[in-house]
FIKOLBA-726882 format. One line per 2 residues: number of its first residue (from 1); their letters; for each residue x, y, z of C-alpha. Coordinates in pm, whole numbers, plus 50000, padded with zeros to 5 digits. Example, Ala and Ser with C-alpha at 12.3 -4.5 7.8 and 13.67 -1.06 7.14 Angstrom:
2
1 = AS = 51230,49550,50780 | 51367,49894,50714
This chain:
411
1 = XX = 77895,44610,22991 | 78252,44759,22919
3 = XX = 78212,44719,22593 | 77908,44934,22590
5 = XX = 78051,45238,22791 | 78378,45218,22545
7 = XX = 78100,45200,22263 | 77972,45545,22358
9 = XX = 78276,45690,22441 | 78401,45669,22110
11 = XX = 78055,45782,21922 | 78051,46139,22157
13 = XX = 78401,46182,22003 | 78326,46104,21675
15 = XX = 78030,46372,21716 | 78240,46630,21880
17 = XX = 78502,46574,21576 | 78182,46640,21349
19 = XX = 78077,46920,21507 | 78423,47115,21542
21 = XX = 78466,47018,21176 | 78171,47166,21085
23 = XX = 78201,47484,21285 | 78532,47550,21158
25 = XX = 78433,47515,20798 | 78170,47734,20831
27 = XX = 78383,48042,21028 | 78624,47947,20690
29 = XX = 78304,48022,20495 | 78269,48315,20663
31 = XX = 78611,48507,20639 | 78626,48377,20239
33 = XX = 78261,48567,20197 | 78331,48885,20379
35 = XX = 78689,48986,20302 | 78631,49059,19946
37 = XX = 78338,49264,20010 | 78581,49478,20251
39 = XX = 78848,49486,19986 | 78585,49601,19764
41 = XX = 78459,49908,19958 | 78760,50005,20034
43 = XX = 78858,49999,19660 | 78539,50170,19505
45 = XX = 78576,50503,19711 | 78412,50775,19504
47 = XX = 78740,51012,19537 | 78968,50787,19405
49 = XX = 78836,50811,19002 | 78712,51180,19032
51 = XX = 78944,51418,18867 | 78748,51739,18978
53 = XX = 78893,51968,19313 | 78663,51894,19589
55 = XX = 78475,52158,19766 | 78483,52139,20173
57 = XX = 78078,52036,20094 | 78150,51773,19862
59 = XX = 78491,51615,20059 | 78199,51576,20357
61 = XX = 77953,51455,20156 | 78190,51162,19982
63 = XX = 78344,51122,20316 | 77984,51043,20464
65 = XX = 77924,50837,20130 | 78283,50629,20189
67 = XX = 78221,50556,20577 | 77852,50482,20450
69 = XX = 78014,50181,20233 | 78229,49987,20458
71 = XX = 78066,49647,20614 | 77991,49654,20981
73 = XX = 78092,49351,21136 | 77869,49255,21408
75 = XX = 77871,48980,21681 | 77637,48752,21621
77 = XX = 77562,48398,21571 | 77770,48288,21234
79 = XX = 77519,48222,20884 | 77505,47891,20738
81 = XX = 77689,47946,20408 | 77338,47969,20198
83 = XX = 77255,48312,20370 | 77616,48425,20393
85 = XX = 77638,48428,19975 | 77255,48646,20001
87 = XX = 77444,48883,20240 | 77721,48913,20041
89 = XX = 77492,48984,19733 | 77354,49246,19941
91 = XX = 77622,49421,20041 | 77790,49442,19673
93 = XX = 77470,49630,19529 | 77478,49830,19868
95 = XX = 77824,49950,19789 | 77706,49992,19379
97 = XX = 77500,50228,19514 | 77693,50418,19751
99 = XX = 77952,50509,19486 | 77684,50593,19198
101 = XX = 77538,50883,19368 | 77823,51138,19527
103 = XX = 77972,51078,19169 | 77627,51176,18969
105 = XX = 77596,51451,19281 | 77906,51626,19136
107 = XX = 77886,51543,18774 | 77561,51745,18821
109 = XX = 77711,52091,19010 | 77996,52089,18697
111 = XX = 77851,52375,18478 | 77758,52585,18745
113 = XX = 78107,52511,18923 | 78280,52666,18537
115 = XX = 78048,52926,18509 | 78179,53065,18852
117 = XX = 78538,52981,18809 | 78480,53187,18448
119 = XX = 78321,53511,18599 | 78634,53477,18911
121 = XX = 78886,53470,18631 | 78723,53747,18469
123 = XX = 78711,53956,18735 | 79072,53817,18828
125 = XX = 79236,53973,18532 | 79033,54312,18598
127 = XX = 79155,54376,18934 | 79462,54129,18969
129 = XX = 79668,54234,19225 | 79395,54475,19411
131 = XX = 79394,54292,19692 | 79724,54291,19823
133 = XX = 79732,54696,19723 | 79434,54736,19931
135 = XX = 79612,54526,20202 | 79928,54681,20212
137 = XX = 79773,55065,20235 | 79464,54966,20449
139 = XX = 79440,55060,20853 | 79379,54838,21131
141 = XX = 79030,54843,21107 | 79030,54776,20764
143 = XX = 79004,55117,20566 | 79185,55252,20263
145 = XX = 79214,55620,20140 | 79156,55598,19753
147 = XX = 79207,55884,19519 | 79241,55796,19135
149 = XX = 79462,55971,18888 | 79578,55974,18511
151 = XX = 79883,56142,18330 | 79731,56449,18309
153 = XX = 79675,56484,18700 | 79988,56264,18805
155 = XX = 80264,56519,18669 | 80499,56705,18835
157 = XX = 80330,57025,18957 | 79982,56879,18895
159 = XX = 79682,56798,19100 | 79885,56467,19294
161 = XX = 80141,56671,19403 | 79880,56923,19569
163 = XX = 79719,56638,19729 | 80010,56487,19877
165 = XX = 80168,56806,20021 | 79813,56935,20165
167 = XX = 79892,56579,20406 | 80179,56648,20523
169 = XX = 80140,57021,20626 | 79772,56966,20746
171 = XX = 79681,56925,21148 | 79701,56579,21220
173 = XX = 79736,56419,20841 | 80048,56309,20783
175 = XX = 79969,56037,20990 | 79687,55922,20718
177 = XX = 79928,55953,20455 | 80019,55598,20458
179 = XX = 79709,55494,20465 | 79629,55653,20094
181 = XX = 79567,55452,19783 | 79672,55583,19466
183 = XX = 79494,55433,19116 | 79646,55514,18823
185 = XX = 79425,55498,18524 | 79748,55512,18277
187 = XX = 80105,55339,18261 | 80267,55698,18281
189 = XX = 80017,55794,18642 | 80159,55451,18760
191 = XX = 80531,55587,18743 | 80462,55891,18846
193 = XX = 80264,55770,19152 | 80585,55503,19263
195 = XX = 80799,55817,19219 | 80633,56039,19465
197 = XX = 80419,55793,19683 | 80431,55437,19881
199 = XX = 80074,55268,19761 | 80050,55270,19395
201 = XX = 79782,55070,19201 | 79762,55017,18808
203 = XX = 79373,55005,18748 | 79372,54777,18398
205 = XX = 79027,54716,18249 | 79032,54450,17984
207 = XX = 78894,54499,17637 | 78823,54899,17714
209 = XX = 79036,55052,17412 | 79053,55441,17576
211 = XX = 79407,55595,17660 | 79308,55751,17993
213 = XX = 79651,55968,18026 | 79531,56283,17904
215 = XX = 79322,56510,18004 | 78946,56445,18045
217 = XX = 78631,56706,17902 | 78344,56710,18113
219 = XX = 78111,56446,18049 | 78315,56388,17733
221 = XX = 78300,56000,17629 | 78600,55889,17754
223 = XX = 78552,56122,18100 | 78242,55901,18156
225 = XX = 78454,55579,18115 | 78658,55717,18375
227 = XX = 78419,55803,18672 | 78208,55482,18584
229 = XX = 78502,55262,18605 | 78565,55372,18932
231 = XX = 78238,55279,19084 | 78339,54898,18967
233 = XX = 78656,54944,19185 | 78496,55046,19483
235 = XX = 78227,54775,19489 | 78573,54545,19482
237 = XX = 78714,54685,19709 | 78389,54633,19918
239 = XX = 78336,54272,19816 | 78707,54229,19968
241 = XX = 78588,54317,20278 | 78725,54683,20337
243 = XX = 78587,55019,20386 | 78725,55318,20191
245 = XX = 78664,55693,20171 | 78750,55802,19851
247 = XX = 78855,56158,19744 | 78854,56310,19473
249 = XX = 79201,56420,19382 | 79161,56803,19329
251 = XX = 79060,56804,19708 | 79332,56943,19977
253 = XX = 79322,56770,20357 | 79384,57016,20646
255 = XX = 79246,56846,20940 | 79120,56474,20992
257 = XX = 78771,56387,20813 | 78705,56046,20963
259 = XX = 78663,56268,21303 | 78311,56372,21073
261 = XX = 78220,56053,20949 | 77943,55873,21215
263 = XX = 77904,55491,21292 | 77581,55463,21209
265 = XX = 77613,55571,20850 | 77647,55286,20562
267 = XX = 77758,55591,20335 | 77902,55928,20441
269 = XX = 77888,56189,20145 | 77979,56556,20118
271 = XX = 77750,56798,19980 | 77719,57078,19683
273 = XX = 77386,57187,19860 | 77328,57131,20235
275 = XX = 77027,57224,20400 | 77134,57197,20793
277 = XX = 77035,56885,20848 | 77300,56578,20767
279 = XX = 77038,56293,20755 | 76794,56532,20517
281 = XX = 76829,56276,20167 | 76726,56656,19996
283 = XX = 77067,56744,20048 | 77252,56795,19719
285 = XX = 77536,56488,19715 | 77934,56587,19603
287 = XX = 78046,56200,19516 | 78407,56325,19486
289 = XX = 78422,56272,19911 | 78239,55981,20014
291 = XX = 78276,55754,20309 | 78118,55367,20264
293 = XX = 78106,55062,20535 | 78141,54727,20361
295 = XX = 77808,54508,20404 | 77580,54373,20203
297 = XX = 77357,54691,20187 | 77657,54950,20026
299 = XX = 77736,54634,19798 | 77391,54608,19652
301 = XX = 77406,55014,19674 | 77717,55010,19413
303 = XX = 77550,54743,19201 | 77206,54957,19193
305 = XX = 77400,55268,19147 | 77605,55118,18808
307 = XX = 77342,54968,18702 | 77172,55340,18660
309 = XX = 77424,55451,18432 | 77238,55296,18136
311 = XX = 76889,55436,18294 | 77035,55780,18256
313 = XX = 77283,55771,17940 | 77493,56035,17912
315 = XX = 77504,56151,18286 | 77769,56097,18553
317 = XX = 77820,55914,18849 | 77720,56195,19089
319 = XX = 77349,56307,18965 | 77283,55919,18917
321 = XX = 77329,55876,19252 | 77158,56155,19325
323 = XX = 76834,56045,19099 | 76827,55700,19289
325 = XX = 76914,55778,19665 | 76616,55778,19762
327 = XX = 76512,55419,19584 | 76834,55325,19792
329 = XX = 76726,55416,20116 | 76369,55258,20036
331 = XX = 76493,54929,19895 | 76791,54832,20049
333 = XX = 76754,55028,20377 | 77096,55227,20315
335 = XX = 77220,55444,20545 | 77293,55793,20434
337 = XX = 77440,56095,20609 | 77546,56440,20431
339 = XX = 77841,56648,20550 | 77842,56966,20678
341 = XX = 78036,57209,20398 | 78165,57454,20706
343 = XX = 78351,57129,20782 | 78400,56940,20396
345 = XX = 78374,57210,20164 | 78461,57320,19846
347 = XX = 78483,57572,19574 | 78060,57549,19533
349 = XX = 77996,57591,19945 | 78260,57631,20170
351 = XX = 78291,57733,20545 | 78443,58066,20615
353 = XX = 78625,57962,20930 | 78976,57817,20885
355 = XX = 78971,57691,21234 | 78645,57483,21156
357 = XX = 78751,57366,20772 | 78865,56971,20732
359 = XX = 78895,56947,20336 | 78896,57160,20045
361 = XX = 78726,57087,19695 | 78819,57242,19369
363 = XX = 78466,57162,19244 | 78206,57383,19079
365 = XX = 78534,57475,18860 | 78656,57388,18460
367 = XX = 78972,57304,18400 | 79294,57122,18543
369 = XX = 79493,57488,18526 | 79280,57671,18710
371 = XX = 79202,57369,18978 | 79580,57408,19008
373 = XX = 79608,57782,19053 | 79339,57807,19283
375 = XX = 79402,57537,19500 | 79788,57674,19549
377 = XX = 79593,58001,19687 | 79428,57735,19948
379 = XX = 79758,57596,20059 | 79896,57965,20131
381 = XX = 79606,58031,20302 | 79615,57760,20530
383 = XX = 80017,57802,20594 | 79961,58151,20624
385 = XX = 79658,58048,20896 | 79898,57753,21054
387 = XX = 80182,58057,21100 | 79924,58264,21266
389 = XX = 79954,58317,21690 | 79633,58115,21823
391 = XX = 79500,58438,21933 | 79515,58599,21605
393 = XX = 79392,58299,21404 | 78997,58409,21411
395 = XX = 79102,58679,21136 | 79242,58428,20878
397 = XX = 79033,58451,20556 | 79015,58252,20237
399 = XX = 79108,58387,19905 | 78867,58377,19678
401 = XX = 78926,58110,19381 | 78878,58343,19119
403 = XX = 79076,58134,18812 | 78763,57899,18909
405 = XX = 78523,58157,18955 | 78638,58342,18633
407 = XX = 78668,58000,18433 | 78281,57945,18553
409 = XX = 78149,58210,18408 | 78330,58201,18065
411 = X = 78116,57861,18069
């Protein structure tokens, strides 16, 4: 009978030596199988072999792809060592998979990633250094004064020098003075500007072969080049995310315009021909003073208006845009609003009352000389107004511009 129980005591621990051998080959197995297969996810991920700059879209994407990849361990009864070699098949054509498609994904977006870093560089070299100008000049709120110039108009005694003095002896402009933009369409404007102001910008257009320093004809080939190139640097200035009211720089500022210029206007525009009424789109637009908002509606406005210059060859900026407001306004839902000329006037309608009168225009006029003279006669008005007792102010009168006037009708 002893012999018996010692009998089965010894077979239950030959099977329990069995067993535990058994089990511990098979968790053996188990760790052999599945460590390469981690080794190899890890290894395979899709950003190590791809030599292309990663968008934030694709990083997430190949980031999914990665996490995607890696074997999930879970808790569960071990495989016998059959199925454990069908897993691990499975999981290597699992992770083939993962890292075929993010790289095919990107391989695919390559030509239309080069197109876009060509047209960038393009426009790069066109306006490099535009941004931190527009930066450096802008206000608070993200506005910039522009006002463009060339040798001719830059030289001492010229139209720049008008400009700049009319800010610093008008009501409540010097302040805006800092706030003003110069573009110089010439090397020589560009030294003249740093001379005399604190924002100076060197508008370079590549492969246009026209020296813009000297004086421009009307509607002469090279004066369109001019005026159309500056449409292309206000759209920039746009896409960049800032509003500007550009001037013309044969304009004087006596008082503060932006006081005139409403919030619900996209595009604020003075006027050759006003009819009373600022939101009437009959009214005759001056493009030498405008006011624009950036948003997607004044940048599709700039690209509409540009594109017009080769509907109506020959023509410049101004009765383009006065051809297709109205295609504006029904298209892209632009906002337009005229100013009054009592207020923003010029040579071609002007206000009679000094006390009213924010800017000055030496438009409807030929030639830089008598823009000059006449102008001058505006400044001495207005000191001659400014030196005036308040109470005696109401009799202050403008001198007629008659170097403009005469110049006009020698035309």
């Amino acid at each position: 009978m002893g012999k018996v129980v010692v009998a089965e005591a010894t077979a239950r621990q030959v099977a329990s030596f069995v067993l535990g051998a058994a089990a511990a080959l098979t968790v053996v197995m188990l760790v052999q199988y599945r460590a390469p297969a981690a080794g190899l996810s890890r290894a395979r991920t899709p950003a190590h072999f791809s030599g292309l700059r990663l968008s934030s879209d694709d990083q997430h994407h190949r980031r999914n792809a990665t996490t995607t990849a890696r074997p999930v361990v879970h808790h569960q009864a071990p495989p016998v060592a059959g199925s454990a070699a069908r897993d691990d098949d499975h999981r290597r054509r699992a992770n083939a998979t993962t890292i075929t498609k993010p790289n095919s994904t990107t391989t695919s977006h390559l030509p239309s990633t080069r197109r876009h870093e060509e047209k960038g560089a393009k426009e790069d070299a066109e306006f490099r250094g535009l941004a931190a100008a527009v930066a450096r000049a802008a206000t608070d709120d993200r506005t910039v004064i522009i006002t463009c110039v060339n040798q001719a108009w830059a030289a001492p005694g010229s139209l720049l020098d008008l400009f700049l003095e009319s800010f610093r002896i008008g009501d409540g402009t010097a302040r805006l003075l800092p706030h003003v933009l110069v573009v110089a369409m010439d090397p020589g404007a560009h030294a003249r500007c740093l001379a005399v102001h604190q924002h100076c910008y060197h508008y370079t257009i590549p492969g246009l072969n026209i020296d813009f320093a000297a004086h421009k004809y009307f509607l002469s080939k090279d004066y369109l080049e001019l005026v159309w190139s500056k449409l292309k640097l206000q759209r920039r200035i746009l896409e960049l995310g800032y509003g500007f009211l550009f001037t013309d720089v044969d304009i004087v500022w006596l008082r503060d315009p932006f006081k005139h210029v409403t919030a619900y206007a996209d595009m604020t525009v003075s006027s050759d021909v006003y009819f009373g009424d600022p939101d009437n789109l009959g009214n005759f637009p001056n493009t030498g003073f405008f006011h624009v908002k950036p948003n997607a509606r004044t940048i599709a406005m700039t690209k509409l208006w540009h594109g017009g210059r080769g509907k109506y060859p020959g023509a410049n900026e101004q009765p383009v845009f006065n051809m297709m407001k109205k295609q504006m306004v029904a298209e892209l839902g632009l906002r337009v609003q005229y100013l009054n000329p009592a207020y923003v006037g010029g040579f071609c309608s002007y206000g009679k009352d000094l006390g009213k009168i924010v800017t000055m225009h030496a438009n409807c006029c030929v030639g830089i000389g008598n823009k000059i003279r006449d102008l001058k006669g505006v400044l001495g008005d207005w000191r001659n107004y400014t030196r005036m007792p308040p109470w005696e102010r109401h009799r202050a009168k403008w001198t007629v511009p008659g170097a403009c006037i005469r110049a006009e009708k020698q035309v």
